[in-house]
C-alpha positions as CSV (number, residue, x, y, z in Angstrom):
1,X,0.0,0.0,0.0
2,X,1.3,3.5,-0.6
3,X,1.6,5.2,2.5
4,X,2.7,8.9,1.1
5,X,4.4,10.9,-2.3
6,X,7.4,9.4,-3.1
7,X,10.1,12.3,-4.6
8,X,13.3,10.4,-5.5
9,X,13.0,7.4,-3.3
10,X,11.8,9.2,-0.3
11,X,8.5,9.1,1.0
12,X,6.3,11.7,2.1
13,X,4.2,10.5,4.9
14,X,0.0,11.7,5.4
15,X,-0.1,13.0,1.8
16,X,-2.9,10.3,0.3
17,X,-4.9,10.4,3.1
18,X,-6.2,13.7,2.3
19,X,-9.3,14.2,0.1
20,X,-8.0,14.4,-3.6
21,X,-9.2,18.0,-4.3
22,X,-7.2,18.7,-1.0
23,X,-4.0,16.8,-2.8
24,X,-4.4,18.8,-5.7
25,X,-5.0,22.0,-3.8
26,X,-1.6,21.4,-2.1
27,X,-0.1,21.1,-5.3
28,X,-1.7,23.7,-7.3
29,X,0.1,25.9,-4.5
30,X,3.5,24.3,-4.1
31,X,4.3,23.3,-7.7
32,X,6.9,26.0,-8.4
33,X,8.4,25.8,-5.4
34,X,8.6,21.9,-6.0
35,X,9.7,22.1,-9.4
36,X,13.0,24.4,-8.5
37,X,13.9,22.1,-5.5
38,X,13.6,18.9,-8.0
39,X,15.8,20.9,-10.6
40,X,18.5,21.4,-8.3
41,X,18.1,17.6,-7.3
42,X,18.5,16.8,-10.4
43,X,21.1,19.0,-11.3
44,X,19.0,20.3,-14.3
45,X,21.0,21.9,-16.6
46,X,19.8,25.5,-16.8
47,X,21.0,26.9,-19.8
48,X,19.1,29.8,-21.5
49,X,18.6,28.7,-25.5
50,X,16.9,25.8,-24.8
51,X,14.6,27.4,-22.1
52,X,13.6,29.8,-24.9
53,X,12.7,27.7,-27.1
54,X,10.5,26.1,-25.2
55,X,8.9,29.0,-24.8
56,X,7.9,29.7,-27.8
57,X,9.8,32.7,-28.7
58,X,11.0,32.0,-31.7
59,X,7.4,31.3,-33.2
60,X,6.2,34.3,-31.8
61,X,7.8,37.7,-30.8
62,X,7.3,38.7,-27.9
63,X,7.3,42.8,-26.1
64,X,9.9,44.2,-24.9
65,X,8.7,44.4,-21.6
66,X,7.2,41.2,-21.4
67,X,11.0,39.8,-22.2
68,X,12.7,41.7,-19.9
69,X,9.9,40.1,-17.1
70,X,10.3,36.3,-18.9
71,X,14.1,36.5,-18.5
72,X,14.1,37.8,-14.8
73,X,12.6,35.2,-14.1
74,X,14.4,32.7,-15.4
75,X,17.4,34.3,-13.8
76,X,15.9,34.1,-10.3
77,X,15.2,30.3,-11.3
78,X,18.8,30.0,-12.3
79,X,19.9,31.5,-9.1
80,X,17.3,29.2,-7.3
81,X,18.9,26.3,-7.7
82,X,22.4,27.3,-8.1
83,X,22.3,27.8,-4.6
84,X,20.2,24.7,-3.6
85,X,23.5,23.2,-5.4
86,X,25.9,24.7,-3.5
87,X,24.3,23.9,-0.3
88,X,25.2,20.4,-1.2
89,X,21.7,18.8,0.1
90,X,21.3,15.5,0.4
91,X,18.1,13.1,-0.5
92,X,16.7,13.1,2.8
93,X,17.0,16.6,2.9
94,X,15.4,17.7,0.0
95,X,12.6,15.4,0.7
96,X,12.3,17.4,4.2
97,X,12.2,20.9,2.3
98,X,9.9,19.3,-0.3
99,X,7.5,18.4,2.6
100,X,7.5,21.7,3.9
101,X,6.9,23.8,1.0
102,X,3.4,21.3,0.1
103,X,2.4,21.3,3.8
104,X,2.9,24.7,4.4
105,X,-0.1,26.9,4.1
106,X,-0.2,30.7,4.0
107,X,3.1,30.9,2.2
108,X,4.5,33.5,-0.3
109,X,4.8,32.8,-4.2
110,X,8.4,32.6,-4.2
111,X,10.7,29.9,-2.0
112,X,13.0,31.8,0.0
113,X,16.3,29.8,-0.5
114,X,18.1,32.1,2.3
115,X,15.4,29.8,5.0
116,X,16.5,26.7,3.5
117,X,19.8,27.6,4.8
118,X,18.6,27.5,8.0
């Protein structure tokens, strides 16, 4: 029986016991947050090119403005998980942090790397 989300071989505990719409609530929420900290687990390779290109961006131009916002954030991504990489985490760890961020309610947009330093 499965007794929780597994993310890399780790198990997060009390996660399928919740209603479904509760699950995906969770996860509507967390899913950026998850998404860096599984990059930098998997030491995604972040280069900008092929990040454009998946975009879209060369099928259709895009503002000025609206590229100057696009690349900012893929620079705070970058710098995301650049520093989730040097913090060296291990498996267990990441897990931990991954647990916070879905259980954690009330929380900005963003994951604050400087608190997983804590």
């Amino acid at each position: 029986m499965n007794k929780g989300i597994d993310f890399f071989g780790f198990i997060i505990a009390g996660f399928p016991e919740l209603q479904v719409s509760d699950q995906v609530a969770l996860l509507r929420l967390s899913w950026s947050e998850l998404f860096v900290l599984n990059a930098s687990q998997c030491n995604m390779p972040l280069h900008l090119a092929p990040l454009l290109a998946a975009a879209g961006l060369h099928a259709a131009p895009m503002a000025a403005d609206k590229m100057l916002a696009f690349m900012d954030h893929i620079r705070i991504f970058q710098e995301q998980v650049e520093k989730l990489k040097a913090l060296q985490v291990d498996n267990a760890e990441y897990t931990c942090m991954k647990a916070i961020v879905l259980f954690t309610t009330g929380k900005s947009s963003h994951f604050d790397i400087k608190k997983a330093k804590v």
